[in-house]
Every structure is written in C-alpha cells, then in structure tokens.
FIKEVEX-607925 format. One line per 10 residues: their letters; for each residue x, y, z of C-alpha. Coordinates in Angstrom, 2 decimals, padded with zeros to 5 digits. Example, Ala and Ser with C-alpha at 12.3 -4.5 7.8 and 13.67 -1.06 7.14 Angstrom:
<rs>
as	012.30:-004.50:007.80; 013.67:-001.06:007.14
</rs>
This chain:
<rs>
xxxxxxxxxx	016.53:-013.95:-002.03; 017.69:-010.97:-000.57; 021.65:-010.66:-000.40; 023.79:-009.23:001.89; 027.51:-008.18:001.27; 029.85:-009.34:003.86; 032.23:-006.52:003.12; 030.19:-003.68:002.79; 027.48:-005.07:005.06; 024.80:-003.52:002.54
xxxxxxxxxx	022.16:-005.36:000.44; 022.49:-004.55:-002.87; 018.60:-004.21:-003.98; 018.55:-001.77:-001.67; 021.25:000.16:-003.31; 019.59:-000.63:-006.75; 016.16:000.28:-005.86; 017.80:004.09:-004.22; 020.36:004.59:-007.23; 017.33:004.22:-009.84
xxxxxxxxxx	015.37:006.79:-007.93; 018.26:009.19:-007.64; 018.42:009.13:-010.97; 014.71:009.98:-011.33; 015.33:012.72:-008.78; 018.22:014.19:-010.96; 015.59:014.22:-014.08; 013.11:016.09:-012.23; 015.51:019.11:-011.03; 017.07:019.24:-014.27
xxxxxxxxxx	013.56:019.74:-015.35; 012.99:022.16:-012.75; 016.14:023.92:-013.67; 016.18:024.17:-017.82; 012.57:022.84:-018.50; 010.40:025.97:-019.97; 007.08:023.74:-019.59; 007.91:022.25:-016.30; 004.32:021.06:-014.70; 004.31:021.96:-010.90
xxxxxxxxxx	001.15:021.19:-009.64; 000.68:018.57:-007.67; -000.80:019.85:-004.41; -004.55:021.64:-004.16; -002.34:024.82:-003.27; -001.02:024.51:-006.82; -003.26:023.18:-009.25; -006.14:025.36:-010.61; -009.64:023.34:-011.63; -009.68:022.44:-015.02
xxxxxxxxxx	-005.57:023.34:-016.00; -004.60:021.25:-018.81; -001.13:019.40:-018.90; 000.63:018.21:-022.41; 001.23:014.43:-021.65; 005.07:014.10:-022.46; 005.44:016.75:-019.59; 002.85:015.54:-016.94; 004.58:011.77:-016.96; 007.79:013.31:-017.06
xxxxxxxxxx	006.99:014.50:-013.77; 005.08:011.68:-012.75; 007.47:009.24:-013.02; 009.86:010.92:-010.45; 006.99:010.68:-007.98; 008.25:007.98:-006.76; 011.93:009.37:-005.72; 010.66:010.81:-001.97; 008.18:008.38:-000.73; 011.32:005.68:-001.94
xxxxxxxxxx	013.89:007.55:-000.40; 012.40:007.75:003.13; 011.05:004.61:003.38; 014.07:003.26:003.06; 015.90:005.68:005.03; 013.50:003.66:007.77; 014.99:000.51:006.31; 019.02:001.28:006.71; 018.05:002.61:010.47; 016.86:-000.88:011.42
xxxxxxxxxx	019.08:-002.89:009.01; 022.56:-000.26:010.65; 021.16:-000.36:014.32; 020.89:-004.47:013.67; 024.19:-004.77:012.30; 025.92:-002.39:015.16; 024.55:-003.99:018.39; 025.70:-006.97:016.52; 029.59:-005.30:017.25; 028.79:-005.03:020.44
xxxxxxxxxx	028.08:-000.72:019.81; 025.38:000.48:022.67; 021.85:001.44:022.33; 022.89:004.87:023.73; 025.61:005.21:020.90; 023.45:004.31:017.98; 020.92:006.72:019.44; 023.61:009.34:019.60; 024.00:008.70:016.25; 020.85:008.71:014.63
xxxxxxxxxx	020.16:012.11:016.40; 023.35:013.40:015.61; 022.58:012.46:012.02; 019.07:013.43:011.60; 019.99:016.66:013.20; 022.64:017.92:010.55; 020.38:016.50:007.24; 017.82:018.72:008.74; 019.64:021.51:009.33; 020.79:021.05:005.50
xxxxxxxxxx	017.58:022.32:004.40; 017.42:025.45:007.34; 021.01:026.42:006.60; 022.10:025.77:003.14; 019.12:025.62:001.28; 017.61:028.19:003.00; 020.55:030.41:001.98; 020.22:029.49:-001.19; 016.71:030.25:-001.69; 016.52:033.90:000.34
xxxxxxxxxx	014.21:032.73:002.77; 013.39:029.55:005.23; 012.78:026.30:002.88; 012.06:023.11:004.52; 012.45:020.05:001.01; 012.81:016.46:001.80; 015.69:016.84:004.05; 013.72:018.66:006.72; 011.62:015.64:007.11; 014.07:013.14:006.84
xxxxxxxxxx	016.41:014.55:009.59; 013.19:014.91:011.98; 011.94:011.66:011.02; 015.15:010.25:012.32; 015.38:011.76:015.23; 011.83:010.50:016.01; 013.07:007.11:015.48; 015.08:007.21:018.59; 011.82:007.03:020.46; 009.68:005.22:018.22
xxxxxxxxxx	011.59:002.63:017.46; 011.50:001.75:021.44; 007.78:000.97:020.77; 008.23:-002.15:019.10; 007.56:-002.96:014.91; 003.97:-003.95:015.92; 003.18:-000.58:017.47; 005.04:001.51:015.24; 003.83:-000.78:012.02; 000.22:000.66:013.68
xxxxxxxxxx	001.19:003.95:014.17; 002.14:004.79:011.01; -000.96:003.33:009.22; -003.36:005.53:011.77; -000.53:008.68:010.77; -001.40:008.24:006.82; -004.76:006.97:007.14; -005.79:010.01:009.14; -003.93:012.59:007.80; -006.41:013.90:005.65
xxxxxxxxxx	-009.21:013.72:008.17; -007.42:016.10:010.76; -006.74:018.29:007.83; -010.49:018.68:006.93; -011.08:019.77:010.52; -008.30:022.10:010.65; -007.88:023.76:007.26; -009.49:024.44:004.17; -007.29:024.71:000.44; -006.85:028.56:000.49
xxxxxxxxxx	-006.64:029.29:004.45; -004.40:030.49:006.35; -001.68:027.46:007.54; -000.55:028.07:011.60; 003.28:027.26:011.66; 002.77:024.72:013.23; 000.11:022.96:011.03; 003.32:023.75:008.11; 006.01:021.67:010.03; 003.72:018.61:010.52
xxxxxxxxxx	001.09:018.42:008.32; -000.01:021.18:005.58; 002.25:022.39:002.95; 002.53:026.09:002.98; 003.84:028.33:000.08; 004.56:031.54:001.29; 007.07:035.06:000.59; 009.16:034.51:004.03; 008.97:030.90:004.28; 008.57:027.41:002.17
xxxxxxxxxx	007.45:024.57:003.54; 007.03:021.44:000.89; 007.69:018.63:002.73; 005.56:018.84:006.52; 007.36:016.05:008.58; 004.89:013.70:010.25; 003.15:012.49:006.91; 007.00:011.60:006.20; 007.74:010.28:009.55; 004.82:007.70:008.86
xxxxxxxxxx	006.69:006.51:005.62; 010.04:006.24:007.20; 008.26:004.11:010.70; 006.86:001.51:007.38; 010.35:001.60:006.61; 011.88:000.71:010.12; 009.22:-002.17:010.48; 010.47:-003.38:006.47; 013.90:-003.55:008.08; 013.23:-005.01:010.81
xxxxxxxxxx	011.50:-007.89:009.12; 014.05:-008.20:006.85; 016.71:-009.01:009.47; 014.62:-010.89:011.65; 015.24:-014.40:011.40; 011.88:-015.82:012.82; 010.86:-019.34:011.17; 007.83:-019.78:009.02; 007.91:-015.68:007.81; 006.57:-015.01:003.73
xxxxxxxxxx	009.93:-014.61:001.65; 010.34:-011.13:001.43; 010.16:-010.87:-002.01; 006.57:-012.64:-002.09; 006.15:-010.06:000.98; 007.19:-007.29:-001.60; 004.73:-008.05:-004.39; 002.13:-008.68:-002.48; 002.57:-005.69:-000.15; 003.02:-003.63:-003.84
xxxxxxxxxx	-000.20:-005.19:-005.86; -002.43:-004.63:-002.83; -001.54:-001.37:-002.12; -002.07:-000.68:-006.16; -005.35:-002.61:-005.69; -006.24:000.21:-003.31; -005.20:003.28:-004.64; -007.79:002.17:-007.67; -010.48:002.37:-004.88; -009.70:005.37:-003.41
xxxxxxxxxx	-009.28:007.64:-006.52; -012.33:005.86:-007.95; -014.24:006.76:-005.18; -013.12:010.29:-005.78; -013.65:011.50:-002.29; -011.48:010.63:001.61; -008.02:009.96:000.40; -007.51:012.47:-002.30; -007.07:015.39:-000.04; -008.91:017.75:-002.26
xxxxxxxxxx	-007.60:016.56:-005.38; -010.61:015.16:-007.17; -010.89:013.28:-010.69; -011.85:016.03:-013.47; -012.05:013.80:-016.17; -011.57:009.83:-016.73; -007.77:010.16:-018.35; -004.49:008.30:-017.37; -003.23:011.97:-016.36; -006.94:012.64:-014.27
xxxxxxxxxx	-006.07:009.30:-012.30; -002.45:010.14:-011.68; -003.09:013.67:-010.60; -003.01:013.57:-006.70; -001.56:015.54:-004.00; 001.97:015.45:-003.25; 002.06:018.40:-001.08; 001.61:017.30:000.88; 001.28:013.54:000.39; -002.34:011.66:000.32
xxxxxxxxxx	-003.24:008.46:000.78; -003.72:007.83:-002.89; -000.70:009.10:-003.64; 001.19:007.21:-000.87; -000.76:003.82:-001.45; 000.42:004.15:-005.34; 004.27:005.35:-005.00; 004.60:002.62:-002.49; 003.43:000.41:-004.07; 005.14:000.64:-007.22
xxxxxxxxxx	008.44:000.81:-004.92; 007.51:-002.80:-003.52; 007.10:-004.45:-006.77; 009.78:-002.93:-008.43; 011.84:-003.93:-005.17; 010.58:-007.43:-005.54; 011.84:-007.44:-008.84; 015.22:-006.04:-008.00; 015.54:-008.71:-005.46; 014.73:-011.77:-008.09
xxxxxxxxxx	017.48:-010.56:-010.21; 020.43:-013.28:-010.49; 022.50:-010.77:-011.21; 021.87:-009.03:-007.58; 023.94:-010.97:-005.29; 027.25:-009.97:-007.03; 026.50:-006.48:-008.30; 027.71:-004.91:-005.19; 030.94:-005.76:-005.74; 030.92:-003.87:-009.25
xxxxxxxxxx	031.18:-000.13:-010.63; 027.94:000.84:-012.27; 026.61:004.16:-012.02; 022.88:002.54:-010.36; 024.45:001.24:-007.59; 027.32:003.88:-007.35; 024.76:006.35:-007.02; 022.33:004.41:-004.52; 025.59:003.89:-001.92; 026.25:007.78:-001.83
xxxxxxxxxx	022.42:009.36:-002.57; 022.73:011.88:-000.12; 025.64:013.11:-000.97; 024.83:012.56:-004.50; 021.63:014.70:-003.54; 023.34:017.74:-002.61; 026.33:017.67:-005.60; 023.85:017.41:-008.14; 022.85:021.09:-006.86; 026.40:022.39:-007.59
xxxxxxxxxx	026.32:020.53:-010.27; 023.36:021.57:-011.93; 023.79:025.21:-011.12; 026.95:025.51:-012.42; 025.43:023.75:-015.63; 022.95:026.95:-015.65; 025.77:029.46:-016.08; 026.46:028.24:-019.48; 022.92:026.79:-020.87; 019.98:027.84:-021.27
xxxxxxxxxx	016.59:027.08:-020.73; 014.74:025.39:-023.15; 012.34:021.92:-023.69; 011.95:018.45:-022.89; 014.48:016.81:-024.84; 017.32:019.47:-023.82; 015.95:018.43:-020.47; 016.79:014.84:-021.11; 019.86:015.16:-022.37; 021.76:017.65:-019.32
xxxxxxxxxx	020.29:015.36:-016.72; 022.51:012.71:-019.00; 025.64:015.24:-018.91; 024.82:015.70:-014.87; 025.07:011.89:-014.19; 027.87:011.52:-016.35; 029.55:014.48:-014.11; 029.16:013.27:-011.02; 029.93:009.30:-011.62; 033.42:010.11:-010.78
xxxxxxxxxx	032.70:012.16:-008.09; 030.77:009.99:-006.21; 032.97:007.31:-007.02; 035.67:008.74:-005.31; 033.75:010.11:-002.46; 032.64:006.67:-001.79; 035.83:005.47:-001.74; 037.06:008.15:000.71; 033.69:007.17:002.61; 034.47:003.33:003.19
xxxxxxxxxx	038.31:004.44:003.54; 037.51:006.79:006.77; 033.99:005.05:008.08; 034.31:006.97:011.07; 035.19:010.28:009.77; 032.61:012.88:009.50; 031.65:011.62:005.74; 029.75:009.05:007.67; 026.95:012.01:007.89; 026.52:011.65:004.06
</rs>
C-alpha cells in the first residue's frame, strides 16, 4: 500500500522511485562530461545506419533512459497529489493556478536563461518542457482525468504520424515544429526536448495522481494498477519494435541484438521508446510500493530519498558540481566514469541535505520553486 507521511505530506515511493533516477541522471552527465566513448545517438538526427556501439557503453546509456520520461510523469503526479492536498487547506483554485504557472514559468526559463548562457546559444533540455508542461496543466487539468487520460494517449499515439506528414529525418525543422514536436540540432539554437510529446507524459502523470488520491470504492490497488499498467505497456513495446515500422519514428531494427531492440528514438521520444521507459517506471514503482520498509523510510536520511525530495535542485547543483569536478580531472573511460559520478553524489549529499532542511524550514520562501 501506498504511504503517505503526515508530516511531510509526501509518499515516500514517490521519492524513492525520483531519487533512483536522479541518480541515473547524475551517471549519464558524468558520462557526458569525462566519458571519451560516450554513445549519443539516440534520435534518427543522430544515429548513422549501420554505427556500431561497444555494449558496456550502449547500456550505460540505456539504463538512464529512463530518468526523463520518470521525471515528468511524475512531475504530473505531485501537481495532482499538491493541488489535492492544498484545496484540502482551504488554498483557492486561482492560487494553486498562480502557482503552478508561476512555477512552470521560472523551470522553463532555467533552460532559456541559464543554460542557454552556459551553452553560447538558445538550448531548450528537459526543463523547457517541464515548465511548459506545467503551465499547460492549468488548463488541462480543468478537462477532467478522463479527457486528459485521452488526450494524452491520442498526443503519443499520433506523434509520429503528424511527423511523417510534416518532416522527413534530414529536413529542414520550422521553429515551431522544434518547440512542440521535432528535435532540432542546430549552430544558433538546440532544441532536445520539443514540449508536447512531454506534455503527454506529464497529463499520464496528473491522471496517476489523481487516481491515487481518489478515494472511490471498488478501484484496482494501485500497486496491482502499477504492474499491470508496466507489463502491458512492455507487452507492447515488443509489438511495436517487432513490427519494425509506425512507432519507431525512423529508427528501425538493423539487426536482431539486445542493443538493435533497445535502440529507439529519444529525440525526440517514440512510442516504443515511451511504451518501454514507462513501463519499466510502473513496475519498478510497484515494487517500490510493496516494500515494508517504505512506510517509514521517509522519516530517515538516505541519500535515495534525500535526493528524490530535492531533484530539481539536485538537478541543477550537480552542474556546478560536475563542472567544477572538470577543472581538475580529466577525461578518460567507463570506469573513471563510474567512479566521479560516486565522488558527485557523495558531494552533494550534504548539500541537499541542508537545502532540504532550509526548504521545509521556509515552505513559503522562494526555495519552494526548487
């Protein structure tokens, strides 16, 4: 069953489930920062037909697959769980939407601003989408979990379908067609993450949370919901990348290898790869959620859950972190890879320790953006 702590009004899982794939998350940029043989291909606009990829690297990458798709889907989550909670208090609709916009609003202009800066032209990473996503919400979430549960399914399902009559691997990507739904890699501007394929997994989010809190008789347990949910949506990604054709958004099977199956488009995301990374999410969520130990973690110190209750702001220090890391090592393999994403999570346990303390200390301060 899933718990919920009466202090910090958060269910642990959750926290679980987002401090494992911040972790992930610090692997892969640590990877992206010292690895020599980093593999960076996982988009049509990337990959080149018949590339090879050493296994130890490919799965390295892999496995942090799952960080973004995890991340905003349960972004969705907290926005139903926090709205729930607030006009609980008593807060207004028109406050919480204030809020959420408010919110959504700086994360985005995170990535326009100080990413941006950092990079020496306009970037637009995960925090793009997730501060549009949530300011979408506001609206969306008016519609009802029904409607928006069937909104987002038509969003991911059809994705690839618009893109076929729009744009072809190699042509030129309209602004536009960059912010919502094509990836584009260019000299005077970035954009990896277009929002609305996003926004879809953030609206399954809101509809999760919203089940979760609803306390309708006769409903599946939500972790039966979870695996369920997580070995169907497995039980489909099989289909689709077996079929090798709708669904893989140009990123077809080249050979009949673990590394030809897991080879699908991130950038931006397909339906395979949505289907799988989901899916994995709900059954390792399921799991989380069966864990006796769960229901009284929240009130302890580990690094997991210390890092799931401040991920955004853990997102953003592990930059400093990491770059200040670069001044005084250098480059080099896989295991040196390993090892300085150990010394980054071992440098910032502290500091998000103590920012979460100053956090809960101040809830309405402006760390409440974090």
């Amino acid at each position: 069953m899933i718990q919920l702590d009466k202090n910090a009004q958060r269910i642990a899982a959750i926290d679980w489930l987002r401090g494992i794939v911040m972790i992930l998350m610090a692997l892969d940029h640590t990877s992206w920062f010292f690895n020599t043989n980093r593999i960076f291909a996982d988009s049509v606009l990337l990959y080149e037909t018949g590339d090879l990829f050493a296994a130890d690297q490919f799965l390295t990458r892999w496995i942090t697959h799952i960080c973004a798709p995890t991340f905003v889907f349960l972004a969705g989550t907290s926005i139903a769980i926090s709205n729930i909670q607030r006009r609980e208090q008593g807060i207004s609709n028109s406050v919480i939407d204030r809020e959420l916009l408010l919110r959504g609003a700086f994360i985005a202009l995170l990535d326009l601003c100080v990413f941006s800066l950092a990079s020496g032209k306009f970037i637009l990473q995960v925090l793009y989408a997730i501060g549009i996503s949530m300011m979408l919400m506001v609206p969306l979430q008016r519609l009802g979990a029904r409607v928006v549960f069937f909104l987002a399914i038509l969003i991911l399902a059809g994705s690839e379908l618009l893109l076929m009559a729009l744009w072809q691997p190699g042509g030129e990507v309209p602004l536009w067609l960059a912010l919502t739904f094509a990836p584009v890699f260019g000299e005077t501007y970035t954009v990896l993450y277009p929002a609305l394929p996003w926004l879809a997994i953030m609206m399954l989010g809101w509809v999760f949370g919203e089940r979760l809190m609803s306390r309708q008789p006769g409903l599946w347990p939500l972790e039966r919901l979870l695996m369920v949910s997580g070995l169907s949506a497995l039980v489909l990604f099989v289909l689709i990348r077996n079929s090798d054709g709708y669904g893989n958004l140009f990123m077809y099977l080249e050979g009949n290898t673990l590394v030809h199956w897991l080879h699908i488009s991130k950038y931006p995301p397909s339906l395979a790869y949505t289907v799988l990374e989901l899916g994995l999410m709900a059954i390792i969520f399921a799991l989380l959620t069966r864990l006796e130990s769960v229901k009284t973690v929240i009130s302890h110190n580990g690094p997991i859950l210390v890092f799931g209750q401040t991920a955004l702001f853990f997102y953003l220090a592990h930059f400093g972190v990491l770059a200040a890391l670069r001044l005084v090592l250098e480059r080099g393999g896989l295991e040196q890879t390993y090892w300085i994403t150990l010394l980054v999570l071992i440098i910032l346990y502290p500091i998000c320790r103590i920012y979460r303390s100053l956090k809960w200390r101040y809830p309405q301060s402006l760390l409440r953006f974090l």
